[in-house]
C-alpha positions in Angstrom: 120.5 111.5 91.7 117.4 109.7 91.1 115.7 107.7 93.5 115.3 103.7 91.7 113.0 102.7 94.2 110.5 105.0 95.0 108.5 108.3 93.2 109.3 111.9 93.7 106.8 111.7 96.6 108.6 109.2 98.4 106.1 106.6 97.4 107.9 102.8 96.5 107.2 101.9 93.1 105.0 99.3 93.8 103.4 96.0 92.1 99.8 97.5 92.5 99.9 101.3 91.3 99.1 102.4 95.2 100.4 106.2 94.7 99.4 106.5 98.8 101.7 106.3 101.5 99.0 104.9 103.9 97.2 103.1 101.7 100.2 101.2 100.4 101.8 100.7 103.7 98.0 99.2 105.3 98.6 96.9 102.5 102.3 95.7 102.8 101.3 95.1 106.5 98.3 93.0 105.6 100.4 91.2 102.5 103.6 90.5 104.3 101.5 89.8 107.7 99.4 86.3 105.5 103.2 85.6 103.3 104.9 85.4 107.6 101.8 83.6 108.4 101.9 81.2 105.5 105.6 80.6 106.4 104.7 79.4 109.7 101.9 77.1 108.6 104.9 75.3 106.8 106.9 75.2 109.7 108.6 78.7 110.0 111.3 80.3 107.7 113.4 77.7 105.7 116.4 76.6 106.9 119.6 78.0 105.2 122.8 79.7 105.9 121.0 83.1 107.0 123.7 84.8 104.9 123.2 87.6 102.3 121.5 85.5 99.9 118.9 83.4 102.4 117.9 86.7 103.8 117.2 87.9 100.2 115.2 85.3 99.4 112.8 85.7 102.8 112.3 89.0 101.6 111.4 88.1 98.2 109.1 85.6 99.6 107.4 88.6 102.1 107.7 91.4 99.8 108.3 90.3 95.9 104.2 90.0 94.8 104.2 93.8 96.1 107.6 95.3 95.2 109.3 94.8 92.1 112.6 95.0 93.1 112.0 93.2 96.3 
């Protein structure tokens, strides 16, 4: 079965094109690391139910400029 979320190398499909594994994880560290700290400039991670849907939308807010499907 095909994998929807990453390349026959294991590599997430990925906003940027990055086709390496330690390029692209140095740069989800370094992404996600300014979206946390941008959170906490604004007071920390919205309030909300923290239910499936509120943690979907923190990850889209750390991960969805990088992964499409994030």
């Amino acid at each position: 079965m095909p994998d929807l979320f990453s390349d026959s190398n294991g590599i997430f499909f990925n906003k940027w094109g990055i086709t390496n594994a330690p390029e692209l994880a140095a740069q989800e560290a370094n992404f996600s690391w300014l979206k946390l700290s941008q959170l906490n400039d604004r007071g920390g991670v919205p309030g909300g139910k923290f239910d499936k849907v509120h943690f979907q939308e923190i990850h889209k807010t750390l991960f969805g400029k990088i992964y499409p499907w994030a």
